[in-house]
ZAVO-750945 format. One record per residue: residue number from 1; residue in three letters; x, y, z of N, C-alpha, C in turn. Coordinates in steps of 0.2 Angstrom, whole numbers. Example, Ala and Ser with C-alpha at 12.3 -4.5 7.8 and 13.67 -1.06 7.14 Angstrom:
2
n, res, nxx, nyy, nzz, caxx, cayy, cazz, cxx, cyy, czz
1, ALA, 66, -28, 39, 62, -22, 39, 66, -16, 39
2, SER, 64, -11, 35, 68, -5, 36, 64, 0, 39
//
This chain:
284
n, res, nxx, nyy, nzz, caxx, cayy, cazz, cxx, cyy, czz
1, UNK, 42, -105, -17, 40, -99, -13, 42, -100, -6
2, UNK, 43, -105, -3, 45, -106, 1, 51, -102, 5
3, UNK, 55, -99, 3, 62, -94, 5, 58, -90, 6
4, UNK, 55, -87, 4, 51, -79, 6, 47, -82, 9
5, UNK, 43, -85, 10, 38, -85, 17, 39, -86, 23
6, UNK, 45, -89, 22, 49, -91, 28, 52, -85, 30
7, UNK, 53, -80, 27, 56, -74, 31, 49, -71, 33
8, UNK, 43, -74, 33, 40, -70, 38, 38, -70, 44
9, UNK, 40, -76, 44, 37, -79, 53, 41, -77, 57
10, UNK, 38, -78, 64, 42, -74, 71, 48, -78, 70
11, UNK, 53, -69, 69, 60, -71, 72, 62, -67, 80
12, UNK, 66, -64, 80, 69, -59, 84, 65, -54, 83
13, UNK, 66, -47, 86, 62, -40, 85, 69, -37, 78
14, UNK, 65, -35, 75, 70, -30, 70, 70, -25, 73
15, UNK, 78, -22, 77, 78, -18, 79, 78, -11, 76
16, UNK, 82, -11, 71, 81, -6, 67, 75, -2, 65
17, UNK, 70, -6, 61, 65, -4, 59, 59, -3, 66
18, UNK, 61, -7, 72, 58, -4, 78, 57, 2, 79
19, UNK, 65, 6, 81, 66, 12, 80, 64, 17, 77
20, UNK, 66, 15, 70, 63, 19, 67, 54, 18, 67
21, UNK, 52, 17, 69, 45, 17, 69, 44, 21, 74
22, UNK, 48, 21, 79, 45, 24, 87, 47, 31, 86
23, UNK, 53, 31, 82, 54, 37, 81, 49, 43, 76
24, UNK, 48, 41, 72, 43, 44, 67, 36, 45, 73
25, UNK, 33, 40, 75, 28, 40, 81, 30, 46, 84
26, UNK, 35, 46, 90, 34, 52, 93, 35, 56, 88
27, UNK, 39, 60, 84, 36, 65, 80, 32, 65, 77
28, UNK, 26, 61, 76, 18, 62, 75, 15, 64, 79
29, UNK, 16, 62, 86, 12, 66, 90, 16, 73, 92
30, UNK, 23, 73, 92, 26, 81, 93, 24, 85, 87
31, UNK, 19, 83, 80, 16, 87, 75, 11, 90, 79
32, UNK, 5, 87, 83, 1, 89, 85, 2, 96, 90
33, UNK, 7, 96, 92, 9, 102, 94, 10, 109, 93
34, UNK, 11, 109, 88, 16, 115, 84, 7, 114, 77
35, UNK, 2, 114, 79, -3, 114, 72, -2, 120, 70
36, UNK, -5, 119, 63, -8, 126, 59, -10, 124, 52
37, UNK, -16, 129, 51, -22, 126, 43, -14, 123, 38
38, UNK, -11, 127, 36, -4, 129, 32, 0, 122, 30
39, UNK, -1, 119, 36, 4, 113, 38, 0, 108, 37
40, UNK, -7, 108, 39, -11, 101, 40, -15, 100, 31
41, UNK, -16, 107, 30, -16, 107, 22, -11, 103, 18
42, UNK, -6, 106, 18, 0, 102, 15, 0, 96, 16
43, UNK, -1, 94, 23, 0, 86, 23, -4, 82, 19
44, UNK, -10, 86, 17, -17, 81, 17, -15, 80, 9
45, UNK, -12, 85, 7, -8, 87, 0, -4, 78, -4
46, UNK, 1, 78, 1, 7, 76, 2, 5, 68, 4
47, UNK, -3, 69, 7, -3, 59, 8, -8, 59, 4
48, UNK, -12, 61, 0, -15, 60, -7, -8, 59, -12
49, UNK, -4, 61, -14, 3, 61, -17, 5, 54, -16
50, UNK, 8, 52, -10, 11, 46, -8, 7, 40, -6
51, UNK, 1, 43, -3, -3, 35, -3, -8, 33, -6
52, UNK, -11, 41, -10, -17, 39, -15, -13, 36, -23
53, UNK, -9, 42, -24, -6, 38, -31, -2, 35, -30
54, UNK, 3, 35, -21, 10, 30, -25, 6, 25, -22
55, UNK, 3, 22, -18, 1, 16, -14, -6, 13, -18
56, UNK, -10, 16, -16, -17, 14, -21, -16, 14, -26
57, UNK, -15, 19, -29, -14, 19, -39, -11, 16, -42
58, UNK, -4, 17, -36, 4, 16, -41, 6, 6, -38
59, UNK, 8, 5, -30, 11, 1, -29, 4, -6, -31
60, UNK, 0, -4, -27, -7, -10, -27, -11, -10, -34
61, UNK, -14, -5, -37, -18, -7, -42, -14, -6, -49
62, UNK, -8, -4, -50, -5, -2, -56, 2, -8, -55
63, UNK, 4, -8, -53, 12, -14, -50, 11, -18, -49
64, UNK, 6, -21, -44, 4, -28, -41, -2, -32, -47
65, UNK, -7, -28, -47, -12, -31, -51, -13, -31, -58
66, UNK, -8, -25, -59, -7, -23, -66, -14, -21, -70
67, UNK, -19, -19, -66, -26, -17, -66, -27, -11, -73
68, UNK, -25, -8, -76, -22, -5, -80, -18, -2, -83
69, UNK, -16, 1, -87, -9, 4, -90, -10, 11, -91
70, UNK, -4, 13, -88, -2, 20, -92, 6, 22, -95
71, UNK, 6, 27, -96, 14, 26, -100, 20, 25, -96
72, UNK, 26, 24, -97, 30, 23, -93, 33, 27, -87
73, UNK, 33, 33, -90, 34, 39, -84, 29, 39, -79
74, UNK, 23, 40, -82, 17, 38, -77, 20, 33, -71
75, UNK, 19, 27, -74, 21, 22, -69, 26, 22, -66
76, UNK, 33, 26, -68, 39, 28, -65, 35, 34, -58
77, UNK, 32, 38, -60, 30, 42, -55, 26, 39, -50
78, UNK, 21, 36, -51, 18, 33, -45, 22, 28, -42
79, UNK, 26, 24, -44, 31, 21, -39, 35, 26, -33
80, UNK, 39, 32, -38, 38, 35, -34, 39, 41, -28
81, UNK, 32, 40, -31, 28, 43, -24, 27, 37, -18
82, UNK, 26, 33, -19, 25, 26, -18, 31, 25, -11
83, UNK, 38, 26, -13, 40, 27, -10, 43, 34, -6
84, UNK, 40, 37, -7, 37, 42, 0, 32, 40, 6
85, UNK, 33, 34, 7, 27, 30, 11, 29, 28, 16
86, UNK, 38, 27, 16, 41, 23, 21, 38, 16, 19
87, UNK, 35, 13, 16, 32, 4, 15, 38, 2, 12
88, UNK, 43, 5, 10, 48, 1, 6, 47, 1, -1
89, UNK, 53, 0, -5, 51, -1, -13, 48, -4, -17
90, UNK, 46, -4, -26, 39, -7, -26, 41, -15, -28
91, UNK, 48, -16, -28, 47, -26, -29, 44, -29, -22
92, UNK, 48, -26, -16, 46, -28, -12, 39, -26, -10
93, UNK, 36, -22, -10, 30, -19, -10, 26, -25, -14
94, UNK, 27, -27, -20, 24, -30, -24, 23, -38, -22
95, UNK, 29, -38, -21, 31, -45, -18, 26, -48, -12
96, UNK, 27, -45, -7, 22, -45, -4, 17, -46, -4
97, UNK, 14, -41, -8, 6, -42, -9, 5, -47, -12
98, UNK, 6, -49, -19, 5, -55, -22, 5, -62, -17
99, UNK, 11, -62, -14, 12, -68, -9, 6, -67, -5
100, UNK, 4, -61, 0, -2, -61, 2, -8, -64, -2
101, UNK, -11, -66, -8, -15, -65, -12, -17, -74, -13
102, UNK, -10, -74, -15, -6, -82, -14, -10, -87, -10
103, UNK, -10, -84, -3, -9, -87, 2, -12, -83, 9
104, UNK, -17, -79, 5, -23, -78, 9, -26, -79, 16
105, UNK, -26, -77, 23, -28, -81, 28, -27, -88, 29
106, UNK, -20, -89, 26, -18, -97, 24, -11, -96, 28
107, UNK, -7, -102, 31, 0, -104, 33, 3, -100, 26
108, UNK, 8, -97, 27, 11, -93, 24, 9, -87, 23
109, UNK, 4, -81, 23, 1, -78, 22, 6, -72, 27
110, UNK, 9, -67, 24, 14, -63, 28, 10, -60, 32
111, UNK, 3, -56, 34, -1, -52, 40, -6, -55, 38
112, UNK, -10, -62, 41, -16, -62, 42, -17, -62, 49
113, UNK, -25, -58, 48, -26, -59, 56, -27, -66, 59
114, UNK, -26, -72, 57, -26, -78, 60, -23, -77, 64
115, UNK, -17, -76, 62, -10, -75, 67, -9, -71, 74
116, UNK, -16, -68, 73, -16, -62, 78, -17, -56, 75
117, UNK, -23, -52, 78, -22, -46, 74, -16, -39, 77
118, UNK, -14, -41, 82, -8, -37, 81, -3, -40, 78
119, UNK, -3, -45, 73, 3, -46, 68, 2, -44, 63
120, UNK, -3, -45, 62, -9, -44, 54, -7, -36, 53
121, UNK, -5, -32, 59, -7, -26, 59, 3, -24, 56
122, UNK, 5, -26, 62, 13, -21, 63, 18, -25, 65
123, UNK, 15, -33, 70, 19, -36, 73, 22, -41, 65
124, UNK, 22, -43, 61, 24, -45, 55, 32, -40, 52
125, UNK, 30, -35, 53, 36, -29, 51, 42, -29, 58
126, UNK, 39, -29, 62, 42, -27, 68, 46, -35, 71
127, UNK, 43, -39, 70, 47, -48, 72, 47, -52, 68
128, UNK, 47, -50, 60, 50, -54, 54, 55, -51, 50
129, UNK, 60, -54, 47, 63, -51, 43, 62, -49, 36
130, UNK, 59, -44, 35, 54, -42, 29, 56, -41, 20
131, UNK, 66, -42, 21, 69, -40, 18, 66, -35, 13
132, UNK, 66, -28, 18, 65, -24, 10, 71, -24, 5
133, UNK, 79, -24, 8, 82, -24, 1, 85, -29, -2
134, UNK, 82, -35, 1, 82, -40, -4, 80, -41, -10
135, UNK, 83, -36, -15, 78, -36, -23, 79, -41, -25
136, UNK, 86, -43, -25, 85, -52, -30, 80, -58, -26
137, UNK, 81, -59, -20, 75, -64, -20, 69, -61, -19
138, UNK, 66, -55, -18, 61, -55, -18, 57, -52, -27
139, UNK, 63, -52, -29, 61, -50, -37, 59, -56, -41
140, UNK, 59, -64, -36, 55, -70, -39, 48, -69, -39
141, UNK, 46, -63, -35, 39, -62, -35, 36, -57, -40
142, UNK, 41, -54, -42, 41, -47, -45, 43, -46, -50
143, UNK, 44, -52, -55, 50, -51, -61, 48, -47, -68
144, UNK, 43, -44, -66, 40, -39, -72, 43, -32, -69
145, UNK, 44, -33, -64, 46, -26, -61, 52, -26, -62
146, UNK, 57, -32, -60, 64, -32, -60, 66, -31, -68
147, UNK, 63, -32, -72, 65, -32, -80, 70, -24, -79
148, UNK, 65, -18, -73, 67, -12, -74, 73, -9, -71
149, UNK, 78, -4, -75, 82, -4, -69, 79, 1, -64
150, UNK, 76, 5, -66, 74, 10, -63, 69, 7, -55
151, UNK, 66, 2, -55, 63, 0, -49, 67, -5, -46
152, UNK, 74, -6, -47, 79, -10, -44, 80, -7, -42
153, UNK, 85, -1, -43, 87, 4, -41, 81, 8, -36
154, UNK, 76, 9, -37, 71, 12, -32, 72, 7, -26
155, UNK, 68, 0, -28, 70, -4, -22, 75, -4, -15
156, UNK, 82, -3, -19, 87, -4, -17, 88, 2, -12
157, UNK, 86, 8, -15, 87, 15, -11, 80, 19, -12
158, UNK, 77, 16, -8, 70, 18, -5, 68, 22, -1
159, UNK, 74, 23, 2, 73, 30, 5, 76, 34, 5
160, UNK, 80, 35, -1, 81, 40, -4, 77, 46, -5
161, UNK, 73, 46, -9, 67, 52, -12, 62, 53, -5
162, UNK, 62, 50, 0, 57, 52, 5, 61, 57, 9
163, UNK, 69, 55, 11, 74, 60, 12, 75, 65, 11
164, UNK, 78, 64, 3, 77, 70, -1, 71, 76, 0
165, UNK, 65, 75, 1, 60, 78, 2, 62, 81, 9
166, UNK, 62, 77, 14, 63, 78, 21, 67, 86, 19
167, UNK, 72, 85, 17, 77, 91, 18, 75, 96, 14
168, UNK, 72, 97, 7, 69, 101, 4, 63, 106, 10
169, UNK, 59, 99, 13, 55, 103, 17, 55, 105, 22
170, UNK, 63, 105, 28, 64, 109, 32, 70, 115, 29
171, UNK, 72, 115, 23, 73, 121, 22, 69, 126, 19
172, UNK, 64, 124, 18, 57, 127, 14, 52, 130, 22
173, UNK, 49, 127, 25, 47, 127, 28, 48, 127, 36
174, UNK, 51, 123, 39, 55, 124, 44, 53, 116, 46
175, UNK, 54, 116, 56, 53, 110, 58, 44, 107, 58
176, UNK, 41, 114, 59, 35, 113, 60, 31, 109, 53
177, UNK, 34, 111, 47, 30, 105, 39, 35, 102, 42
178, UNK, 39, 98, 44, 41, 92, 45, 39, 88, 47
179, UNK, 37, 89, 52, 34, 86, 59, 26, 84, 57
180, UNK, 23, 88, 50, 18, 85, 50, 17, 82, 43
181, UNK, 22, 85, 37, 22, 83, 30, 27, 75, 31
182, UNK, 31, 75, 35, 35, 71, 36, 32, 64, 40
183, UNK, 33, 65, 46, 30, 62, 51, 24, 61, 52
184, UNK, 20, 66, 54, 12, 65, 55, 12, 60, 47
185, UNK, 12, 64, 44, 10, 62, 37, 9, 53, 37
186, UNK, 17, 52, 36, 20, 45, 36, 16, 39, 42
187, UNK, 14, 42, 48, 13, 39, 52, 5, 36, 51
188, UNK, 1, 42, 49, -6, 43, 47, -7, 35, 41
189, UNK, -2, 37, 36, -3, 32, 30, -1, 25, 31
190, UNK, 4, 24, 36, 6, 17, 35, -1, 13, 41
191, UNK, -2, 16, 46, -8, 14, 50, -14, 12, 45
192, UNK, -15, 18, 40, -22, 18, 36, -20, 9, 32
193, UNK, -13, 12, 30, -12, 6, 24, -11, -3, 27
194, UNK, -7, -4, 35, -11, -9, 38, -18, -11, 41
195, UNK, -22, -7, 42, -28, -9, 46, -30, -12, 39
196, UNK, -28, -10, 31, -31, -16, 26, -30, -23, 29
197, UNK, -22, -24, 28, -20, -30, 32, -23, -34, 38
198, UNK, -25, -27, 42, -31, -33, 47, -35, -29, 50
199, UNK, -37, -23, 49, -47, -26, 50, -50, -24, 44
200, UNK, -48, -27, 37, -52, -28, 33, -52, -36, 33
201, UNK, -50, -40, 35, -49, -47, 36, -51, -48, 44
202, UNK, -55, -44, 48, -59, -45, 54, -67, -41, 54
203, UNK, -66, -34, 52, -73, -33, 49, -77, -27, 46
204, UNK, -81, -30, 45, -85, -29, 40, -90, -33, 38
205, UNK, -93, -30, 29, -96, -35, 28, -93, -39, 21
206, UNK, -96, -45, 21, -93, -47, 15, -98, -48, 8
207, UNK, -99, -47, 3, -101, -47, -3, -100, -55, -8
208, UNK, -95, -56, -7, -93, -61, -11, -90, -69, -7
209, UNK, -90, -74, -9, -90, -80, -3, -82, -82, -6
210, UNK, -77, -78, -5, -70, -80, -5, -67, -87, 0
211, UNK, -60, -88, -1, -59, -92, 3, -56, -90, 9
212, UNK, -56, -82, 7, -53, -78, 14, -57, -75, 19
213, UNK, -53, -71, 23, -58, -69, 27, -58, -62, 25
214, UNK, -58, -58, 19, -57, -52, 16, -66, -49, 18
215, UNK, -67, -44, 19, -71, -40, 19, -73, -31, 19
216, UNK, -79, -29, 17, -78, -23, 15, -80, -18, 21
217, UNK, -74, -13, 22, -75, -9, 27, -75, -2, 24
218, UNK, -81, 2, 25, -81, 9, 26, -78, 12, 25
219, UNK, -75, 13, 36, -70, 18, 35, -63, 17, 37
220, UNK, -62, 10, 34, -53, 8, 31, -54, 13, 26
221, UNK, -60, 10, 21, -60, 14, 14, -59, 22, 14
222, UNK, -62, 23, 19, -63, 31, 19, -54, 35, 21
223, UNK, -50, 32, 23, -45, 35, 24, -38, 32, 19
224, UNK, -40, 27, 16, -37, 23, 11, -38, 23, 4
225, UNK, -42, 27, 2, -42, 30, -6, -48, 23, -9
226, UNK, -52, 19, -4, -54, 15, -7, -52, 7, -6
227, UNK, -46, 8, -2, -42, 2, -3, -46, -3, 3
228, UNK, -51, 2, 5, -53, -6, 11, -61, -8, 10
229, UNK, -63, -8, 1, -66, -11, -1, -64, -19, -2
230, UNK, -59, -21, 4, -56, -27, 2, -60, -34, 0
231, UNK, -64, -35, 2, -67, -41, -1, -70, -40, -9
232, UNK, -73, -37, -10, -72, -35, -17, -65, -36, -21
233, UNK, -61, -33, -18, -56, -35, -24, -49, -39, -21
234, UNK, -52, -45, -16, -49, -52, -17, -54, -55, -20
235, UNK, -61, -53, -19, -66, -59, -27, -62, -55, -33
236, UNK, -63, -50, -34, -59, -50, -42, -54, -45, -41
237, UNK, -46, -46, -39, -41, -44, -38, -36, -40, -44
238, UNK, -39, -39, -48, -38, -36, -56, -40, -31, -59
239, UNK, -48, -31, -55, -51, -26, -56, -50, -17, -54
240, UNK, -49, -13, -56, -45, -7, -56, -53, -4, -50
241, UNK, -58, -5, -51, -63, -5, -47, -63, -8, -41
242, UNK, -61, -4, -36, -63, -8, -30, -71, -8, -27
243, UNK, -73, -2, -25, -81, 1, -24, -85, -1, -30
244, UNK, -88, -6, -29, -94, -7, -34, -99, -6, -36
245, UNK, -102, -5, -30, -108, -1, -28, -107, 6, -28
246, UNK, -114, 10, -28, -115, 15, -30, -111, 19, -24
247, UNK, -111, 18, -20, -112, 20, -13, -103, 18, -9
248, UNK, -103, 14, -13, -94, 13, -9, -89, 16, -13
249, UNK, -88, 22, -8, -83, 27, -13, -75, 27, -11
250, UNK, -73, 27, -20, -67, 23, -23, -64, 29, -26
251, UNK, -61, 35, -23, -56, 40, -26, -51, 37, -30
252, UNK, -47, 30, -29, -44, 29, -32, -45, 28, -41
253, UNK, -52, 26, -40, -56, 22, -47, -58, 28, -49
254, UNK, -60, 34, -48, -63, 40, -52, -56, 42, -54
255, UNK, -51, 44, -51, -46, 46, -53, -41, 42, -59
256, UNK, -43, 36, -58, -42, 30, -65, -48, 33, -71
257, UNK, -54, 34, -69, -57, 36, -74, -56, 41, -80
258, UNK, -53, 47, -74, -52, 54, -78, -47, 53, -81
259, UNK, -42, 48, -79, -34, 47, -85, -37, 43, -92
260, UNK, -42, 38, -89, -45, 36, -93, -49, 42, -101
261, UNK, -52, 46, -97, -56, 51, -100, -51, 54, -104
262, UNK, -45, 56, -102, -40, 59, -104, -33, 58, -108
263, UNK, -36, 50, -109, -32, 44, -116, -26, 44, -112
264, UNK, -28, 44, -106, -19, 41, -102, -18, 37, -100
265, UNK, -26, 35, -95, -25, 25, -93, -28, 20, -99
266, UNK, -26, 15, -100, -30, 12, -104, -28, 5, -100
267, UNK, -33, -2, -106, -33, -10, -102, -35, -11, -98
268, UNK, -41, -7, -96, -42, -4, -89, -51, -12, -87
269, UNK, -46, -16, -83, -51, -19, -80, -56, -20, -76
270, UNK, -63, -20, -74, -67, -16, -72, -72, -23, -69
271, UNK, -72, -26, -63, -77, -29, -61, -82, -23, -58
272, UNK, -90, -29, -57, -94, -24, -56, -99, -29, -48
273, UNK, -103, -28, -47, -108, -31, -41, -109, -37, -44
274, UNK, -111, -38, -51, -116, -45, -54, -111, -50, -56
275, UNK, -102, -46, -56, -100, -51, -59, -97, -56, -57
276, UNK, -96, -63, -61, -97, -69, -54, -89, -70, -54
277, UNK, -90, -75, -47, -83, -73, -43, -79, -77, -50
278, UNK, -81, -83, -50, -77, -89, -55, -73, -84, -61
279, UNK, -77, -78, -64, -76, -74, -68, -66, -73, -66
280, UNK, -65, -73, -61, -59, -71, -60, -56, -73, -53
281, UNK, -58, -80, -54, -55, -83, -49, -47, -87, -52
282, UNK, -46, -86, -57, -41, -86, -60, -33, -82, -59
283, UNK, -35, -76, -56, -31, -73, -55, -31, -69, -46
284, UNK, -36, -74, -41, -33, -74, -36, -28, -77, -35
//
């Protein structure tokens, strides 16, 4: 494991992905300009699409944990959407996370907030080299996903279908759904989907006595489909359930249910509040 962790420690600035990041930002705030119901409807459309099913559903609880199954298209689709995220393809997507998992608030750990929580957050992407399209070596993390060509080839050209989209939606709509189905959009999700990376590993409360500093937050959770019931599900990281309790609410896990209802998901793993950690400390 060593080659890939090593690519995440402070190098130089990745200039590229700077830019592009700065870029996207100011058109998130140039969205705020040009508002209208129309446009912030579609968005809110358009990041349940990408970050509820391809990120929550698809990259994190369906690719990485393998928390359930659905048939192949299914899983072809929520990858994706997955990459209309801008996070990059689902090996490397996958890769990641696992190595996180690995090596939890630990030396090698690609965003823990140990490191600092502005690394934890964006400084990891922005002064590491995060090889999104290194598929061959980051598919030693991911070799269930590389068996496919279809997720090689996703990985590879990852932004492709985010593109594709872009253009579809300024000759549909003009520059104004761009600026907010595009950008705003984009912008809104990857913030959501870092603050797991660190302040669900700063705060909160925690349920469970992990070796990390994982804990469950709110309102991570409330703009992340669920995903920043994080301490809950590094104690049992398998479980398709992240909100255990009554009360912690987990979009992504109801919407597991209705596939469930509807004999589409199955294998479906299911930690609850009482269950003990050890139960699944095998597959942190």
């Amino acid at each position: 494991m060593n080659d890939a962790v090593a690519t995440f420690n402070r190098q130089g600035m990745n200039w590229f992905t700077t830019l592009v990041l700065v870029f996207i930002h100011i058109g998130a705030v140039a969205a705020l300009f040009v508002f209208s119901w129309k446009a912030f409807f579609l968005t809110v459309f358009f990041y349940w699409v990408a970050t509820g099913l391809g990120i929550s559903m698809g990259y994190h609880r369906l690719h990485t944990h393998r928390s359930y199954r659905v048939p192949l298209w299914l899983e072809y689709f929520f990858a994706l959407c997955g990459s209309l995220t801008l996070e990059g393809g689902p090996i490397f997507w996958v890769a990641v996370h696992r190595i996180h998992h690995q090596k939890s608030d630990l030396p090698g750990d690609p965003h823990s907030p140990r490191d600092g929580a502005w690394w934890s957050h964006v400084g990891w992407i922005l002064f590491g080299e995060t090889n999104h399209n290194n598929t061959r070596m980051m598919s030693k993390y991911a070799p269930d996903l590389a068996k496919h060509r279809f997720y090689v080839w996703l990985n590879d050209y990852h932004w492709v279908p985010i593109t594709v989209l872009a253009i579809l939606v300024l000759a549909i709509g003009g520059w104004q759904m761009v600026l907010w189905t595009m950008f705003f959009r984009v912008v809104f999700g990857l913030h959501a989907t870092w603050l797991v990376n660190s302040a669900t590993h700063m705060w909160g409360a925690r349920r469970f006595a992990t070796r990390d500093d994982s804990r469950n937050n709110w309102w991570v959770a409330l703009i992340s489909f669920g995903e920043g019931w994080h301490n809950n599900h590094h104690a049992h990281p398998t479980s398709a359930r992240h909100g255990l309790a009554w009360y912690e609410f987990d979009p992504s896990w109801i919407l597991i249910k209705v596939l469930k209802g509807l004999g589409v998901a199955r294998a479906i793993h299911v930690a609850t509040v009482n269950t003990r950690l050890a139960d699944h400390r095998e597959a942190a």
